[in-house]
Backbone bond lengths (Angstrom), bond angles and torsions (degrees), N, CA, C in turn:
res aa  C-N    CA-C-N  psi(-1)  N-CA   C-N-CA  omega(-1)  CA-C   N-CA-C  phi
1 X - - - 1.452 - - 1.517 112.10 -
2 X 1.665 111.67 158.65 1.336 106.49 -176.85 1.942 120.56 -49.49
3 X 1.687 87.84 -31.07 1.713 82.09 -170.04 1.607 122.35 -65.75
4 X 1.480 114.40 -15.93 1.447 121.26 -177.48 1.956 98.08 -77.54
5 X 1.078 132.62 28.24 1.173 134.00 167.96 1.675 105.16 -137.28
6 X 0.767 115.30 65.55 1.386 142.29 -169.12 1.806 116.80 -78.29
7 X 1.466 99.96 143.31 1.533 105.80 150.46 1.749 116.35 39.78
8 X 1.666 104.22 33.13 1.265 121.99 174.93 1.936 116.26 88.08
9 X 0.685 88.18 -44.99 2.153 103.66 155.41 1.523 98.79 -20.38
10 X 1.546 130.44 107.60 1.340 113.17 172.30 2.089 88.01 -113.55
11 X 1.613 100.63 37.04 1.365 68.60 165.02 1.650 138.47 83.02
12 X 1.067 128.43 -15.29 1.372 161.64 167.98 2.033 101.45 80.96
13 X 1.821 98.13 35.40 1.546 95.41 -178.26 1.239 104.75 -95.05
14 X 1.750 129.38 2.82 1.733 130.12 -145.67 1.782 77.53 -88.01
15 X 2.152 96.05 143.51 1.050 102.60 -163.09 1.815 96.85 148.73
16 X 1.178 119.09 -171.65 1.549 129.99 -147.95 2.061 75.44 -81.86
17 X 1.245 111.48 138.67 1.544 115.07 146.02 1.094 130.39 -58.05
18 X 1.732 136.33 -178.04 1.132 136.36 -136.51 1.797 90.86 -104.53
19 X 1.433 125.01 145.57 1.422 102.25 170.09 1.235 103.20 -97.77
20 X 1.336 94.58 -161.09 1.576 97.88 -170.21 1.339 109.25 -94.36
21 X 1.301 133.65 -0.90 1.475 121.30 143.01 1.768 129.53 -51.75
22 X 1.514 76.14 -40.54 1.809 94.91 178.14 2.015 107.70 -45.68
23 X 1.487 89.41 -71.51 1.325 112.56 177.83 2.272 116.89 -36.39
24 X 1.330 73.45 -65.42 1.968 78.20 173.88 1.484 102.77 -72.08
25 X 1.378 140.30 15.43 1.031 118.14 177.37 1.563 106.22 -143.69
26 X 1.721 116.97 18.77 1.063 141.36 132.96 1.964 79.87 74.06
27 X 1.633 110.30 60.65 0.918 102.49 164.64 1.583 94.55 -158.66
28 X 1.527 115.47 47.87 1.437 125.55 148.56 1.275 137.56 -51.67
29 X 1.424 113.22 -38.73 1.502 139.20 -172.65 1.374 121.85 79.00
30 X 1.666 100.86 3.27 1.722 104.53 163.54 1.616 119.87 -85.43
31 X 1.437 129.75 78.64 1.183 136.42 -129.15 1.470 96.92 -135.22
32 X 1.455 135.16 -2.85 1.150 140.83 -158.29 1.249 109.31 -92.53
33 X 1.406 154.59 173.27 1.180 149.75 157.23 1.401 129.48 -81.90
34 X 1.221 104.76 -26.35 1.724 78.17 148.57 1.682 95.02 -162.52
35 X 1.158 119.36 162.29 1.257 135.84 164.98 1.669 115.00 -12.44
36 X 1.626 127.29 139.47 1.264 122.67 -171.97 1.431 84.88 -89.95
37 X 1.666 160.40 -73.24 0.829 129.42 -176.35 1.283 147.65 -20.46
38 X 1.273 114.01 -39.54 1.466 138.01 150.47 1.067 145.27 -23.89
39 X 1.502 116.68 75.07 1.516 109.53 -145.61 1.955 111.29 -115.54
40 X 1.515 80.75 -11.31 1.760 93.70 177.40 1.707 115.76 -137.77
41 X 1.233 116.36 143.94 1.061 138.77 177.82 1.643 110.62 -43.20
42 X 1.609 118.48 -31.14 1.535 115.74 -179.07 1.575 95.09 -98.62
43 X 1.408 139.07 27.46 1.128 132.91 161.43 1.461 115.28 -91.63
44 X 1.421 100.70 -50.90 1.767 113.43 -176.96 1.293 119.65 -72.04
45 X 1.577 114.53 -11.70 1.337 131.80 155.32 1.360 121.85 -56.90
46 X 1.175 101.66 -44.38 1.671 116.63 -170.50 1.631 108.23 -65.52
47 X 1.393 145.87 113.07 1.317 124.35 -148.25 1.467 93.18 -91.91
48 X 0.873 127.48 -60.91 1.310 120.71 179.79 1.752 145.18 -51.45
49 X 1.681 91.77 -25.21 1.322 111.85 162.54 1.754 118.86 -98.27
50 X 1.960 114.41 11.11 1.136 110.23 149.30 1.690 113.26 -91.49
51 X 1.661 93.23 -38.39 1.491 99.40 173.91 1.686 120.70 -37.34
52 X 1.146 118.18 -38.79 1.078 143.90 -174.28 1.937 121.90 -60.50
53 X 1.340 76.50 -57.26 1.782 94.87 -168.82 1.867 94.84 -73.92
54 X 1.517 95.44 -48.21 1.817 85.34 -177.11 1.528 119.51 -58.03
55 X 1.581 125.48 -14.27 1.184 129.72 -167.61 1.819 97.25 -90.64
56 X 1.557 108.80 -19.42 1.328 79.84 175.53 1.394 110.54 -111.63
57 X 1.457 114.60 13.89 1.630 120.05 173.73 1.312 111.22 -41.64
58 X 1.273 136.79 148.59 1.525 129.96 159.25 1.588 108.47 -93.64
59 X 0.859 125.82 121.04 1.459 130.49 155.68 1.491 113.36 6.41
60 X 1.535 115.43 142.80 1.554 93.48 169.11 2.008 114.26 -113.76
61 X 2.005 82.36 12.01 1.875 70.37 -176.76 1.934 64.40 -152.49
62 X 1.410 94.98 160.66 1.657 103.45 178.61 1.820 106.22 -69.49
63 X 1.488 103.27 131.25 1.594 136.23 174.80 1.625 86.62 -33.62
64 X 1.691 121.32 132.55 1.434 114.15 167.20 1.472 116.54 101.83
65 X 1.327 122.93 -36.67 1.498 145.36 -162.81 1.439 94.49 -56.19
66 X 1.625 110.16 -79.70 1.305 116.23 -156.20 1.753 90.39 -153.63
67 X 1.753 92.35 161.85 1.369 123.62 178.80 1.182 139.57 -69.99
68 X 1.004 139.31 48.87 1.572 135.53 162.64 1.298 133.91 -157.10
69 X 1.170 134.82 -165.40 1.629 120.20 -145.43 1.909 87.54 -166.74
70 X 1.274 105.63 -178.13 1.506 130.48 148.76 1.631 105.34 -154.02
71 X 1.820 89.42 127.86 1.703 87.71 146.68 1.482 139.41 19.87
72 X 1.391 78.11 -74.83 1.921 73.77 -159.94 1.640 101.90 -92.84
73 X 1.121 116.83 6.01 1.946 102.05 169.77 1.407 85.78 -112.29
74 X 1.245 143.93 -4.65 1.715 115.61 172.87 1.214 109.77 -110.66
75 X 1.187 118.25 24.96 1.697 116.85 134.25 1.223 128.85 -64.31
76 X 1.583 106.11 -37.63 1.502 111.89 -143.62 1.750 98.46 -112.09
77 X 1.721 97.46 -4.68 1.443 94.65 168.78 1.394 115.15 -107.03
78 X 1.448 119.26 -5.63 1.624 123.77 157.31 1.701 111.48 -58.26
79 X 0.887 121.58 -34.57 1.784 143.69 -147.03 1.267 89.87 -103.18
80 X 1.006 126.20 -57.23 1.783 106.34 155.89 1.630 140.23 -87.10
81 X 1.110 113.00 3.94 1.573 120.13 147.11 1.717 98.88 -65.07
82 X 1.375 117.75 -60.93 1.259 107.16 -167.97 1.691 117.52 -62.67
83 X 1.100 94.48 -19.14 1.643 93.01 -173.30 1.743 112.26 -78.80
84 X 1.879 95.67 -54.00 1.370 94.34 178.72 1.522 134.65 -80.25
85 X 1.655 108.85 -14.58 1.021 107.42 -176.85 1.814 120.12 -102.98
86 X 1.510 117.46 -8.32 1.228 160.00 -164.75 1.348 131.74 -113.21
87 X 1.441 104.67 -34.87 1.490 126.13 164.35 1.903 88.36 79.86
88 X 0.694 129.99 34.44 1.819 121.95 -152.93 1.577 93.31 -150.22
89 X 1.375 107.56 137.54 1.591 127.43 167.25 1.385 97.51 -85.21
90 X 1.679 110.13 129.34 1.222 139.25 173.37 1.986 96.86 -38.54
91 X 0.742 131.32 -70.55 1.932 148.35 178.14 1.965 91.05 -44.42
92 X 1.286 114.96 -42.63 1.689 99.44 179.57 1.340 117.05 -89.34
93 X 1.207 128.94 -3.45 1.593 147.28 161.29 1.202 96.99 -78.05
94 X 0.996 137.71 -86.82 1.164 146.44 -170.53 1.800 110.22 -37.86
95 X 1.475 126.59 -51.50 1.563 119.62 153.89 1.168 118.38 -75.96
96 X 1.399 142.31 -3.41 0.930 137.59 169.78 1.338 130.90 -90.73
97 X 1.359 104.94 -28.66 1.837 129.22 163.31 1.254 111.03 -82.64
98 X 1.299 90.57 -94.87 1.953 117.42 -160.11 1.760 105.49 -53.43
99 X 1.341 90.03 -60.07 2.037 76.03 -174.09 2.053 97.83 -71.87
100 X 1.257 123.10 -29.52 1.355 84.75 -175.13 1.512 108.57 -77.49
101 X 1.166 126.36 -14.51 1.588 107.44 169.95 1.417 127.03 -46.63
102 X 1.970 83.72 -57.60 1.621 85.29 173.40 1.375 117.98 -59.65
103 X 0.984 135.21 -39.68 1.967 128.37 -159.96 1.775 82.19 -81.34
104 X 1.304 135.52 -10.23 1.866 124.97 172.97 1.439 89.37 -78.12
105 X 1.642 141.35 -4.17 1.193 118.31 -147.57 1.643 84.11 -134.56
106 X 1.242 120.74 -9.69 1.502 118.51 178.35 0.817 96.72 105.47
107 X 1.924 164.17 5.03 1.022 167.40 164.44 1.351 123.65 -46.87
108 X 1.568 161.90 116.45 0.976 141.85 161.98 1.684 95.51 -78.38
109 X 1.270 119.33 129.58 1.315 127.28 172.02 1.438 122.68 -55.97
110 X 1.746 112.90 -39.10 1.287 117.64 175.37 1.349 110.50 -68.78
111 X 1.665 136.57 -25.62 0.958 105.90 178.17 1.680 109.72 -115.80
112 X 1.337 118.44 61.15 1.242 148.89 145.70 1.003 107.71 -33.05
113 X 1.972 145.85 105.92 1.290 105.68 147.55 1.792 107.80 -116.09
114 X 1.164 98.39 144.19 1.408 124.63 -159.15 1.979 92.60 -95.75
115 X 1.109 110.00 72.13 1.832 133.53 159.90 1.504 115.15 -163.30
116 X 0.892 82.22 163.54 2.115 108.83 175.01 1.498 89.00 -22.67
117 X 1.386 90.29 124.31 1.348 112.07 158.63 1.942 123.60 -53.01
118 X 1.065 138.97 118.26 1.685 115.89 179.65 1.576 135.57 -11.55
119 X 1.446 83.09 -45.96 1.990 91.86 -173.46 1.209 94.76 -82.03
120 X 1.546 152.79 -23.48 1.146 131.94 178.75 1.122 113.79 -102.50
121 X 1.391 137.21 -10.76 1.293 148.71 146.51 1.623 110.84 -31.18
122 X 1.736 91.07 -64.59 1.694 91.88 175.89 1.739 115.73 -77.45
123 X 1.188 124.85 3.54 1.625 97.87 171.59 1.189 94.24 -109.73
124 X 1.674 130.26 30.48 1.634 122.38 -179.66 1.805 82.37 -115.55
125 X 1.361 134.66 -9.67 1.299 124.03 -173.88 1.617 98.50 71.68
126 X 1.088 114.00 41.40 2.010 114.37 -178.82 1.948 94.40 -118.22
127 X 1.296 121.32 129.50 1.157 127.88 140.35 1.641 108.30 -5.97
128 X 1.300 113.37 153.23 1.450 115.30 163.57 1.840 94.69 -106.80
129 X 1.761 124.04 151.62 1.013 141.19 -151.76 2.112 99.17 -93.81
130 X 0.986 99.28 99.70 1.636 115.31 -169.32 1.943 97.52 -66.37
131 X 1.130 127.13 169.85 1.354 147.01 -157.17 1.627 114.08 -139.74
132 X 1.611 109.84 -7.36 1.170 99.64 -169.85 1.884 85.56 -108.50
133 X 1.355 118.15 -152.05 1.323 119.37 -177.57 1.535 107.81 -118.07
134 X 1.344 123.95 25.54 1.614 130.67 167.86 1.202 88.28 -91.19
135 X 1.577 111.73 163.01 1.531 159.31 137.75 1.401 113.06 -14.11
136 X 1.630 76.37 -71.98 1.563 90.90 -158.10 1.285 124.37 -74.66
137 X 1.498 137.67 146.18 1.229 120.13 -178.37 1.081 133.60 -72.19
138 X 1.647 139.21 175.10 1.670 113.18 -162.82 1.597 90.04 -82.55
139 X 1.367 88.40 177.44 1.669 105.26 -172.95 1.549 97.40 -120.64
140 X 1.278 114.48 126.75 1.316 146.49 -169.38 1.725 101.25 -61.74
């Protein structure tokens, strides 16, 4: 977690940041849940002042090392690829790309769902992802 990088300690990761291979391949090493600055719940709210704190997080294992991520810091490190390298808010890429592809493709974007496709759903033994607001999956 962010707090075991403590009190200026980056850990022996200080050194070039994560690139953006690192990043899309969720092997940055900003992997923690939320920002070590971060000490209250109306901070990480704040988008820009989480945006903020994660950009100056240090890594907690060196950029490249190893594989994995959580949630809630690879939002906020997509959102700044898009910002700094793109000039573009992650939310105007995102309507400006992805849903207009899809709605070029017949897609309503809102009802996007972003998992396993059916056929790979079923050779993972996973439910296929239902549309209505039950549990249960549809019944064939």
């Amino acid at each position: 977690p962010a707090g075991d990088v403590a009190g200026g300690d980056d850990g022996g990761c200080a050194g070039a940041g994560p690139t953006v291979a690192d990043v899309l391949g969720h092997r940055a090493g900003l992997w923690s849940v939320v920002p070590r600055d971060v000490k209250e719940l109306s901070h990480l709210l704040d988008y820009e002042g989480a945006l903020a704190a994660w950009q100056s997080t240090p890594p907690l294992e060196p950029p490249g090392s190893a594989q994995r991520y959580h949630a809630a810091s690879y939002g906020y490190l997509c959102a700044s690829l898009c910002r700094d390298l793109a000039g573009v808010e992650l939310s105007e890429l995102w309507d400006g790309v992805v849903a207009a592809a899809a709605r070029s493709r017949g897609f309503d974007p809102g009802e996007m769902l972003l998992t396993l496709p059916p056929h790979l759903a079923a050779s993972r033994d996973v439910a296929p992802p239902t549309r209505n607001s039950s549990s249960k999956p549809m019944e064939e």
